[in-house]
N, C-alpha and C positions, 0 to 999 in steps of 0.2 A: 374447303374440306377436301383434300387430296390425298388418298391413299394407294398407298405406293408396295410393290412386291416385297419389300421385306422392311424391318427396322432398321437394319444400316443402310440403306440405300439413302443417299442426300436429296433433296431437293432438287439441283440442281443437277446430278446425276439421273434423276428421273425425268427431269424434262429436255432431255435430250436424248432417253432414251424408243428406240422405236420398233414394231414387231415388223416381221419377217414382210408382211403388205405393204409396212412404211407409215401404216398411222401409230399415233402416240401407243408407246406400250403403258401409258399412266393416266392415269384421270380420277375425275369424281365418280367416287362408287356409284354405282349403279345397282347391284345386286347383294342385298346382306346376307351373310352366309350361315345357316345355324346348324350345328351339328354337333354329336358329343364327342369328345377328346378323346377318347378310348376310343374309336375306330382305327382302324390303319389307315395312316396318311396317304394311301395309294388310293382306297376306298372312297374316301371326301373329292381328293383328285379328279378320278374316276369322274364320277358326278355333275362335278364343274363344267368340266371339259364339255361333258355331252350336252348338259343344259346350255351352257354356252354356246353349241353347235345349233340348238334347235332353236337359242332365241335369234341369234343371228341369221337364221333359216329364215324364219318366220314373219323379219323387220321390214317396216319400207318407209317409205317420210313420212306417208299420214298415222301409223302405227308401228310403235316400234320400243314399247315395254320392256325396263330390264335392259336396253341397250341405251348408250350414247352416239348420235349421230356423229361422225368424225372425217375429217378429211385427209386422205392419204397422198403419196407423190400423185403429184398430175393434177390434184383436184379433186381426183377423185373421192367419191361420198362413200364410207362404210357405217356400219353397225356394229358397234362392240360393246360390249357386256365389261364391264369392269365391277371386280367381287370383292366385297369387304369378306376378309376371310381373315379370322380374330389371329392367329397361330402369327400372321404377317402385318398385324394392321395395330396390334396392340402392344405394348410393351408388358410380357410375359413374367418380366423383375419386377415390376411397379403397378403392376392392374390388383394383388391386391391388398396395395394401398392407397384404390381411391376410395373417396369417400362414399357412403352410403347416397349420401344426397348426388353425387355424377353418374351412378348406377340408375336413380330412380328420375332423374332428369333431363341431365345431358346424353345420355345412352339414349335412353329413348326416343330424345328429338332426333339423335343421328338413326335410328330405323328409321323414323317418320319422314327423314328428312330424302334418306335412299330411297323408302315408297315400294321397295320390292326383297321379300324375303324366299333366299330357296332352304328349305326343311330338310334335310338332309336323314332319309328314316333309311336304319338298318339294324339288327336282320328284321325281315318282314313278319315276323307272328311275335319279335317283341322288340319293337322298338325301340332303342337307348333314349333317345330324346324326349321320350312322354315317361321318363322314370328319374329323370335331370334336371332340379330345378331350374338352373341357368337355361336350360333349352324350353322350359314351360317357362322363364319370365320371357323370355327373346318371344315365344309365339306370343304371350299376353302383348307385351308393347308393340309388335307388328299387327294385332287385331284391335286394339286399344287406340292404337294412333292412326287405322284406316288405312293401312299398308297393303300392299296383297300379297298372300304365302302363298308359295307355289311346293307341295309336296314329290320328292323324284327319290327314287331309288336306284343302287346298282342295279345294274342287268340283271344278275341272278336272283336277288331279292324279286324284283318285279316278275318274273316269269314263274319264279317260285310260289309269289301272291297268285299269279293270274291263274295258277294251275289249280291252287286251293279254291279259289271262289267256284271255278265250274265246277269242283269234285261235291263243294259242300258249301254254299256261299252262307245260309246262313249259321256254321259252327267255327264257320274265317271270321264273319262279322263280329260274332262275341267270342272268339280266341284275341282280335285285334284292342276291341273297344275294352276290353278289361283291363289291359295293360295303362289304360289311362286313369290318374287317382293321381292330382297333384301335391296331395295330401302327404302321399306315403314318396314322394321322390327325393332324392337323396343328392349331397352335395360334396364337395373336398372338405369345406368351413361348413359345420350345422350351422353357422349364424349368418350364410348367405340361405341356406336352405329356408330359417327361419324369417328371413327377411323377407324372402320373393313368394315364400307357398301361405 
């Protein structure tokens, strides 16, 4: 299962491909990406990057979550994070016409199988992804399948949260928690809506 920076990239042009360190620019996902499509691509971006900085911060060979151990020129060992990010990872002409049944099984073995989801919340007092069925099935199959969700925000989201809770933590807490009702989340197709709530 190898997922690669974009859909036209080949196989074979990805595994010669290499980042700026010299280890592979491709591999097995490591990090599943979940965010709503209506954000700005700059925004999801954003995000990546910096989790990507902190998991690779944080790695080392007896722990090293969300990253693949890799080796670069010389030998040398890194830590890279490789992100299944649906925009590059899926074919956007044909996703949807798969079947109900690759949705509700093959999808969720590939969470289970990555082991590591980043939640992608913005803005911070209402969340898009706890109002998006797709991004309420993607957390169900990563809490269902024993994955771990790592929630992260942009910068301004987060400091904007952080300001709220000291002003008034508990009218942030139920400003936040209401926004969740999987019931009432909404879809492009009602009959993925109806499928996954």
């Amino acid at each position: 299962m190898y997922y690669y920076a974009a859909n036209w990239v080949t196989r074979q042009q990805a595994q010669i491909a290499v980042d700026p360190d010299m280890t592979p620019g491709h591999g097995r996902a490591t990090v599943f990406v979940s965010h709503a499509w209506s954000y700005p691509f700059e925004t999801v971006c954003a995000v990546i990057e910096s989790y990507s900085k902190e998991l690779t911060k944080r790695a080392n060979a007896k722990h090293h979550p969300g990253c693949a151990m890799v080796k670069g020129k010389g030998g040398r060992v890194a830590f890279k994070p490789y992100f299944w990010f649906d925009i590059f990872t899926v074919n956007q002409f044909r996703a949807s016409s798969y079947s109900q049944d690759f949705w509700t099984t093959t999808f969720k073995e590939h969470v289970s199988d990555i082991g590591h989801t980043l939640l992608v919340l913005h803005p911070w007092d209402r969340p898009i992804p706890l109002t998006r069925a797709w991004c309420v099935w993607e957390m169900y199959c990563t809490l269902d399948m024993g994955a771990e969700m790592h929630i992260r925000q942009p910068v301004r989201d987060a400091a904007a949260l952080e300001r709220a809770l000291a002003q008034n933590p508990d009218e942030t807490l139920e400003l936040v928690s209401a926004t969740i009702d999987a019931r009432r989340s909404t879809a492009w197709k009602d009959d993925d809506r109806v499928m996954y709530v």
